[in-house]
VEXMAR-902515 format. One record per residue: residue number from 1; x, y, z of N, C-alpha, C in turn. Coordinates in steps of 0.05 Angstrom, whole numbers, plus 5000, padded with zeros to 4 digits. Each point is the difference from the previous one (the first is absolute). Layout:
<recs>
{rec NUM; {X; Y; Z}; {X; Y; Z}; {X; Y; Z}}
...
</recs>
This chain:
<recs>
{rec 1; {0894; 8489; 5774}; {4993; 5005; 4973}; {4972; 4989; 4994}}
{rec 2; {4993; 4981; 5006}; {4976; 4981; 4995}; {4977; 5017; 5014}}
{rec 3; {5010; 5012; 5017}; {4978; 5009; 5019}; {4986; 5030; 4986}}
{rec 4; {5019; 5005; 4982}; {4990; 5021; 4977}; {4979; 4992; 4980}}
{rec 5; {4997; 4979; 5001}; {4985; 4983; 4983}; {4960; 4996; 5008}}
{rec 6; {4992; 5018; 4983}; {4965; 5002; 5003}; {4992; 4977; 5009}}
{rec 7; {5003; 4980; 4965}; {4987; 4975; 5005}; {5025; 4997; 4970}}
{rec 8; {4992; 4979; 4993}; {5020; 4979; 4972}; {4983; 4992; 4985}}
{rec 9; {4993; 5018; 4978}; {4994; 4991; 4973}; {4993; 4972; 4991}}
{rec 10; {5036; 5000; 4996}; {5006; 4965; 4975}; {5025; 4984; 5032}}
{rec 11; {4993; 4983; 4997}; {5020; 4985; 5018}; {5020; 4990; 4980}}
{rec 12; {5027; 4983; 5009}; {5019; 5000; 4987}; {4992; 4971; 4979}}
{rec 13; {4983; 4974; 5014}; {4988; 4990; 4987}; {4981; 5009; 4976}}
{rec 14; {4986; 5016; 5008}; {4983; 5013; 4977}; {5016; 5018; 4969}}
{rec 15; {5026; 5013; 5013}; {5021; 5004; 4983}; {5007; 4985; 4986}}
{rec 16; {5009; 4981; 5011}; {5010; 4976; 4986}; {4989; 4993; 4982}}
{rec 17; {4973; 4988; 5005}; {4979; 4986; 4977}; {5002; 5018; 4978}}
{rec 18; {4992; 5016; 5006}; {4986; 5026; 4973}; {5031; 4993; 4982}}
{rec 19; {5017; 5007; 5014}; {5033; 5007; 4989}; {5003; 4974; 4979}}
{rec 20; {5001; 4991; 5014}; {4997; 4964; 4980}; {4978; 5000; 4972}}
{rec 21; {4978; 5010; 5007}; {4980; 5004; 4980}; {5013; 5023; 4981}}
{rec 22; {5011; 5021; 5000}; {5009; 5022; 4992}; {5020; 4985; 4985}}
{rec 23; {5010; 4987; 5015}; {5032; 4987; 4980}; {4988; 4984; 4986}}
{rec 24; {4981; 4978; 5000}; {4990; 4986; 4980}; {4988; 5016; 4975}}
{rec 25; {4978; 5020; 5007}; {4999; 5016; 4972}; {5016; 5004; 4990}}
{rec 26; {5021; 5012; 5013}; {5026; 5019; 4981}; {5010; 4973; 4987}}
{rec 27; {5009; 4976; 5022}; {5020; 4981; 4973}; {4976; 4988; 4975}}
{rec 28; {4969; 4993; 5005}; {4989; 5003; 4970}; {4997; 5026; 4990}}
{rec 29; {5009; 5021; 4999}; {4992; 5024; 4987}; {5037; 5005; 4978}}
{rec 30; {5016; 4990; 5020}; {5028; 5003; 4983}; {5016; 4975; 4995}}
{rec 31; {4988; 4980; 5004}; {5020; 4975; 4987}; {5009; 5016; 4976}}
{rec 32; {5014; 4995; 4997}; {5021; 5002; 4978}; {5004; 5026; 4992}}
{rec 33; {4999; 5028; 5019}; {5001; 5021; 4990}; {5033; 5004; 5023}}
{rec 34; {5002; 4995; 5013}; {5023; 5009; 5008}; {4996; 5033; 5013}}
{rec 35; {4982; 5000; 5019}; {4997; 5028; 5018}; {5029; 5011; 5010}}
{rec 36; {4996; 5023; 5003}; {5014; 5019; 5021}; {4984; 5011; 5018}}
{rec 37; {4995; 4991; 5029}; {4993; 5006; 5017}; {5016; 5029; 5014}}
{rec 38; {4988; 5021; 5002}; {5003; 5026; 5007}; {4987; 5011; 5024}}
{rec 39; {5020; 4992; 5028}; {4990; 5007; 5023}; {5001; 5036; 5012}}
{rec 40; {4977; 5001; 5002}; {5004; 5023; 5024}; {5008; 5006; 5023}}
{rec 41; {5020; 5014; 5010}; {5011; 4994; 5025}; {4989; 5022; 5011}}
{rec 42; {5001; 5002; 5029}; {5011; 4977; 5010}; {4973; 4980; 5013}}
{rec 43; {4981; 5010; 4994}; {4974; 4977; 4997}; {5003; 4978; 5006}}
{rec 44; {5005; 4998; 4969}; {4987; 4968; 4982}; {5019; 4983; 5010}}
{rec 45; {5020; 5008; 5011}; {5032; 4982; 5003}; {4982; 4970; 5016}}
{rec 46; {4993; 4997; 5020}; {4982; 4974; 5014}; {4975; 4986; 4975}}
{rec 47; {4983; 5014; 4988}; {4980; 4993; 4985}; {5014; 4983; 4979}}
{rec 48; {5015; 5020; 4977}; {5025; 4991; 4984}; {5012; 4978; 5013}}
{rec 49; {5015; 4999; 5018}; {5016; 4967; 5003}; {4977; 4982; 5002}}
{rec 50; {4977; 4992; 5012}; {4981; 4989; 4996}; {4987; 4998; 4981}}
{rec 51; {4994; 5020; 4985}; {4989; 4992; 4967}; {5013; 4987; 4985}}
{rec 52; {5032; 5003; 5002}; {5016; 4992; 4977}; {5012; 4968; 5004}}
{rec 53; {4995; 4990; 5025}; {4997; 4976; 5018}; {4981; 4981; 4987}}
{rec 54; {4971; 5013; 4987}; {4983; 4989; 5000}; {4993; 4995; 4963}}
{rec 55; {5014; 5017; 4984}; {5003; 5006; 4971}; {5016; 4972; 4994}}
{rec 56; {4988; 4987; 4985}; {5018; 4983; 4981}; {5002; 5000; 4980}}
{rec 57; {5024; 5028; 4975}; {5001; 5011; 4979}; {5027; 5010; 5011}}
{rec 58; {5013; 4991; 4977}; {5031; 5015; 4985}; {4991; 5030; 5010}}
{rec 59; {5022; 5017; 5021}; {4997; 5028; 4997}; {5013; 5015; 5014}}
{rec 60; {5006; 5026; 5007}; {5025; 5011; 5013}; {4984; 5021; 5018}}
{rec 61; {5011; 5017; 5008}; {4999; 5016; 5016}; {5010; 5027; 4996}}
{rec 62; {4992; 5021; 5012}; {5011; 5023; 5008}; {4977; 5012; 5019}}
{rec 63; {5019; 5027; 5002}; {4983; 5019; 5029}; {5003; 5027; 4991}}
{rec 64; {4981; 5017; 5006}; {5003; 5038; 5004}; {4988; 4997; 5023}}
{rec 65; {5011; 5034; 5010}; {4990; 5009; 5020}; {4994; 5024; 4990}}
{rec 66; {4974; 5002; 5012}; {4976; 5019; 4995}; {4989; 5004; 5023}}
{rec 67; {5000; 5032; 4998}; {4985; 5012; 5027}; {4982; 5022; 4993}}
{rec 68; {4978; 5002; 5018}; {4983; 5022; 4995}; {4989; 5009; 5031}}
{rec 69; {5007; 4976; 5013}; {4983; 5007; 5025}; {5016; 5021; 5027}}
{rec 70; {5029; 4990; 4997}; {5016; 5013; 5023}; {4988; 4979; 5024}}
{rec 71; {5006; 5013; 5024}; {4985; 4990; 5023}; {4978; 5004; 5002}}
{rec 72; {4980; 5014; 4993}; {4969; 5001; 5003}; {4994; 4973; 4983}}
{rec 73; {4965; 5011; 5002}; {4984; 4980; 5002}; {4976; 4998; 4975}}
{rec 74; {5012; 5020; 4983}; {4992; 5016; 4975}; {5018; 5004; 4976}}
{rec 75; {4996; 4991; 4980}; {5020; 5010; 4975}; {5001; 5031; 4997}}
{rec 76; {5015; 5005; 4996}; {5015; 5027; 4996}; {4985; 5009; 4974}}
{rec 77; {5006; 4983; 4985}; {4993; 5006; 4970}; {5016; 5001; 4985}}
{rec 78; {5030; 5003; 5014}; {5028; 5008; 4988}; {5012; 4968; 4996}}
{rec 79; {5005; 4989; 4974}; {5006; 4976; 4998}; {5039; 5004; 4984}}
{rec 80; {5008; 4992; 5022}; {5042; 4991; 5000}; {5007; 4974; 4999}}
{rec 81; {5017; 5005; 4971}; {5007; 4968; 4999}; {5032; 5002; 5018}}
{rec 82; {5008; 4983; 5019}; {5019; 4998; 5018}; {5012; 4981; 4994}}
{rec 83; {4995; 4983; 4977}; {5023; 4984; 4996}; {4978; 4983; 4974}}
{rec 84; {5013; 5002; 4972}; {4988; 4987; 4981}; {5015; 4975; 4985}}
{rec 85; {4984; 4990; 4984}; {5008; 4973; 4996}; {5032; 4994; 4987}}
{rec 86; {4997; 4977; 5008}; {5042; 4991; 4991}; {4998; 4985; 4969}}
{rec 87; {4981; 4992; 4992}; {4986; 4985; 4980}; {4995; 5010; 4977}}
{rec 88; {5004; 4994; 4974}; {4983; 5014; 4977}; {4972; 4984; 4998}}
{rec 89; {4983; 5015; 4996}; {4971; 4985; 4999}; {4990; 5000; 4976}}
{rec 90; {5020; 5011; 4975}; {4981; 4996; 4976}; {4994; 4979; 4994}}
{rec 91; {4979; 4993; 4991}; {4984; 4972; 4981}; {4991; 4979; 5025}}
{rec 92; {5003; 5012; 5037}; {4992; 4973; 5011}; {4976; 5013; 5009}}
{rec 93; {4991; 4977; 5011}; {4978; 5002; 5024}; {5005; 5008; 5022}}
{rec 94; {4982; 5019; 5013}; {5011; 5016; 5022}; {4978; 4992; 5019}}
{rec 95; {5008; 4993; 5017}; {4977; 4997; 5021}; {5010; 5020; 5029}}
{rec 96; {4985; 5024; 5002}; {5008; 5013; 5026}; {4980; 4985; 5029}}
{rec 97; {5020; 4998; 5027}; {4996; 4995; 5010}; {4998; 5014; 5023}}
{rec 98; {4970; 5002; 5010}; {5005; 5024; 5021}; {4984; 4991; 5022}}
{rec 99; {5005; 5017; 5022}; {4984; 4983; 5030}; {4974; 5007; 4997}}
{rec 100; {4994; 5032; 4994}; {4974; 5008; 5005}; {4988; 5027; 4979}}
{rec 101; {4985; 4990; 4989}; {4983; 5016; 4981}; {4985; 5016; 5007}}
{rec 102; {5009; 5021; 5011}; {4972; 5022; 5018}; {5000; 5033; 4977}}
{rec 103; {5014; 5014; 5004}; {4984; 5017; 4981}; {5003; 4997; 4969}}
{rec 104; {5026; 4989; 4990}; {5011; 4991; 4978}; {5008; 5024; 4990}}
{rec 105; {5013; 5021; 5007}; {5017; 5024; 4986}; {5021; 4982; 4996}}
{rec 106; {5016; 4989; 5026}; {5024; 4987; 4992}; {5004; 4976; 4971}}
{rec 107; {4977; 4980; 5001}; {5000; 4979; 4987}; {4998; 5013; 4973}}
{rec 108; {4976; 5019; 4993}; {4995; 5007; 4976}; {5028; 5018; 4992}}
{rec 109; {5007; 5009; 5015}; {5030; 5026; 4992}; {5027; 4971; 4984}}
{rec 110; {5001; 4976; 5030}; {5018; 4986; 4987}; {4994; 4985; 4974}}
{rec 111; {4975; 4988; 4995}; {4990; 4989; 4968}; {5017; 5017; 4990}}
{rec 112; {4985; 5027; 4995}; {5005; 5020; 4975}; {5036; 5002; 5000}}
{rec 113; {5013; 5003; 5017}; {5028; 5000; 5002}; {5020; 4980; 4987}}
{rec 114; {4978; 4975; 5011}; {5013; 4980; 4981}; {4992; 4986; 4974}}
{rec 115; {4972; 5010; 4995}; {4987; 5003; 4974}; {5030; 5006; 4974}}
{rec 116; {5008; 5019; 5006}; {5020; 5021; 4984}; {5023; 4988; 4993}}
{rec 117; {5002; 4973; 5012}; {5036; 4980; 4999}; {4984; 4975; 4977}}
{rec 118; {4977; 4999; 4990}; {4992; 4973; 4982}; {4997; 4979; 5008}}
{rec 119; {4987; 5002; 5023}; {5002; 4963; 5009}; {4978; 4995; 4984}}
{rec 120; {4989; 4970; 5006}; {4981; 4990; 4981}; {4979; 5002; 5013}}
{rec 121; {4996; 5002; 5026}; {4975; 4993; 5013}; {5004; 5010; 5027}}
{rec 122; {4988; 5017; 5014}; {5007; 5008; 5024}; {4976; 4991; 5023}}
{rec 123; {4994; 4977; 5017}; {4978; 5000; 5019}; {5004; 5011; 5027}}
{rec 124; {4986; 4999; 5021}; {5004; 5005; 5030}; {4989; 4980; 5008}}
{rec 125; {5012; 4997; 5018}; {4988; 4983; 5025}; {5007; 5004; 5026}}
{rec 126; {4978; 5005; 5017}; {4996; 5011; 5019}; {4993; 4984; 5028}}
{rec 127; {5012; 5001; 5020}; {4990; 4978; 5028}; {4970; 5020; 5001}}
{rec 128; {5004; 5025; 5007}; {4975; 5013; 5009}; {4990; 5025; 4976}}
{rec 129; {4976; 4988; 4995}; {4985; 5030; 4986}; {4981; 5013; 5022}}
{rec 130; {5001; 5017; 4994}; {4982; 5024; 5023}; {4997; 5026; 4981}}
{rec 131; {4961; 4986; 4980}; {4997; 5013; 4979}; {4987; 5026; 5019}}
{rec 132; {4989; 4999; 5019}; {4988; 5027; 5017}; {5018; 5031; 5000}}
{rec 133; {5028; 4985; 4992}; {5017; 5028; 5005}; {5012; 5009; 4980}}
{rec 134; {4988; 4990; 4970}; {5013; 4998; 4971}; {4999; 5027; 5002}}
{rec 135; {5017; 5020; 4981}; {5002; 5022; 4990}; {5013; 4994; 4974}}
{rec 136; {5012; 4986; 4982}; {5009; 4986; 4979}; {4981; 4986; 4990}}
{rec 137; {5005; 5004; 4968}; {4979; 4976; 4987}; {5029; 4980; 4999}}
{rec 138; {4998; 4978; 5012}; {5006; 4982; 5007}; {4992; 4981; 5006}}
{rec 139; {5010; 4970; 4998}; {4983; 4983; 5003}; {5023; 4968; 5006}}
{rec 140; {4999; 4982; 5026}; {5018; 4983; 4992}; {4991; 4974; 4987}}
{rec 141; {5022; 4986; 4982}; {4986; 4975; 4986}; {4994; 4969; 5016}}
{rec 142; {5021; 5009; 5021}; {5004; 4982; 5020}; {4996; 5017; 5028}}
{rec 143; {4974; 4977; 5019}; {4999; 5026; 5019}; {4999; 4977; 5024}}
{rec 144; {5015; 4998; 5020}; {4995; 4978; 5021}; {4973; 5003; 5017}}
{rec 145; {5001; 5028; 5001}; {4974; 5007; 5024}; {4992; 5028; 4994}}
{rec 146; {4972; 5002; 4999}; {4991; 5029; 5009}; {5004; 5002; 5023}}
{rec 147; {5005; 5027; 5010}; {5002; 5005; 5033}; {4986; 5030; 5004}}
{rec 148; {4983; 5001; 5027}; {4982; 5029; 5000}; {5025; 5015; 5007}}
{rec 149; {4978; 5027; 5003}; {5017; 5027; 5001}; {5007; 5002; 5030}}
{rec 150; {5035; 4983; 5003}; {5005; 4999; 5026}; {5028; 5007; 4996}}
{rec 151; {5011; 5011; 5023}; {5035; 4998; 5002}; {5014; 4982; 5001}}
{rec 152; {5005; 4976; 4985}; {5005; 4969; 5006}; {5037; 5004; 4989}}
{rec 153; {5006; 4983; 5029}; {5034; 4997; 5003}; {4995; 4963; 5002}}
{rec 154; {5026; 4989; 4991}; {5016; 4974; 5003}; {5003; 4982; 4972}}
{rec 155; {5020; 4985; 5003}; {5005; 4990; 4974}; {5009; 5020; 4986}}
{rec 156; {5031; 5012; 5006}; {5005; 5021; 4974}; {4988; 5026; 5008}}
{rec 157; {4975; 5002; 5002}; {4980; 5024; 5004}; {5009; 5022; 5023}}
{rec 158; {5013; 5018; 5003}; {5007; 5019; 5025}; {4983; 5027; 5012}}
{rec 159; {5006; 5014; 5017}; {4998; 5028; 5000}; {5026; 5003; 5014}}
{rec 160; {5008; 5021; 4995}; {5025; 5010; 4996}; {5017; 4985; 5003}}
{rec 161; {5009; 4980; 4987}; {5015; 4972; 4990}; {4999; 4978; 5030}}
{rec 162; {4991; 5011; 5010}; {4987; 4970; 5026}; {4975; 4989; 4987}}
{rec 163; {5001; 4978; 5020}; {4976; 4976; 4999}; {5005; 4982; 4975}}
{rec 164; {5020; 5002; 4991}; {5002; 4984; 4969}; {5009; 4973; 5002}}
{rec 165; {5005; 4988; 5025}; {5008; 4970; 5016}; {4975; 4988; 5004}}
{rec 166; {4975; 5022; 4997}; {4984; 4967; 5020}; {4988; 4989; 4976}}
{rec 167; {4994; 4978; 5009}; {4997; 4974; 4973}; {4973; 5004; 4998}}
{rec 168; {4979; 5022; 5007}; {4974; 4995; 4984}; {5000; 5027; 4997}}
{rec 169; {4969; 5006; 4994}; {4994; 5033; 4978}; {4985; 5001; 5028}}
{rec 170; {5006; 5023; 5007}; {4970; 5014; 5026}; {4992; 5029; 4995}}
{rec 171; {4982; 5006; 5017}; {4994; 5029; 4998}; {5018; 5024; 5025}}
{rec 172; {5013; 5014; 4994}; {5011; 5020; 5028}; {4985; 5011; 5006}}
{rec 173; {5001; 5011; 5031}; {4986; 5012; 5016}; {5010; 5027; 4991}}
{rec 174; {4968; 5011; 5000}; {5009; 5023; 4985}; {5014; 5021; 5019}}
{rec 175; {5001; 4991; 5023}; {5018; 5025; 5023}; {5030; 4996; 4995}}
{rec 176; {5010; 4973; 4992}; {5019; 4997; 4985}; {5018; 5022; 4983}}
{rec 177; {4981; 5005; 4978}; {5003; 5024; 4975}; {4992; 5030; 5000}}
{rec 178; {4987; 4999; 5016}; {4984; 5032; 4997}; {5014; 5014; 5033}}
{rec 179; {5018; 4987; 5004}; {5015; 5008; 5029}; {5013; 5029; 4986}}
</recs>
């Protein structure tokens, strides 16, 4: 699996730090608001336990699953919610939590979706933005890293749900994907 691997981005140290920084903004940005953290699966599931590790603020949890990509290497454009929240979100703070911000059809489709239930405040926060491939006006409030216009697997991150075990962000070989 490793040997699929270009070169490595962010090492798991370098994850870490940022992750810690990320959780420090969020706990001064919500003391006393009482978030609902709203993961994307099946992504964010590694980023998420590490962010929420690093948050020190009263707050709960939930998850959707949201797909647009299938097995390719491209959003579809077709955005399916596969499993939506267990939670009522009116009047809270919603913080969605997602691995990677690349064209933002998905992110911007889920705001507006959950725009429509009254929460009070909806942010994103994101391990990776990759504004090169935006097609959405979109934008995250929380962003761990820009990353170029690469095919990047690990930490959560897959192609066709492999590579999501190795503990840093790298780039795939593109003979990998275009096989």
């Amino acid at each position: 699996m490793r040997q699929d691997i270009e070169r490595i981005l962010f090492s798991e140290e370098q994850l870490q730090n940022r992750i810690a920084e990320l959780g420090a903004e969020l706990t001064r940005d919500y003391r006393d608001k009482n978030p609902i953290f709203v993961g994307v699966l099946k992504g964010c599931f590694i980023f998420m336990a590490d962010l929420l590790r690093s948050v020190d603020v009263y707050c709960t949890m939930d998850f959707m699953a949201v797909s647009s990509y299938g097995d390719g290497t491209t959003t579809t454009g077709a955005v399916k919610i596969n499993k939506d929240l267990s939670r009522d979100i009116a009047g809270r703070h919603v913080i969605i939590v997602e691995d990677i911000l690349d064209s933002g059809i998905t992110l911007a489709y889920l705001k507006r979706y959950l725009s429509v239930r009254n929460p009070a405040s909806i942010r994103i926060v994101t391990l990776l933005d990759k504004p090169a491939r935006r097609r959405a006006d979109i934008k995250a409030d929380y962003a761990g890293f820009e990353v170029e216009d690469a095919f990047v697997v690990g930490y959560g991150l897959d192609y066709a749900e492999e590579y999501r075990n190795l503990p840093y962000i790298g780039v795939l070989k593109s003979e990998i994907y275009s096989k």
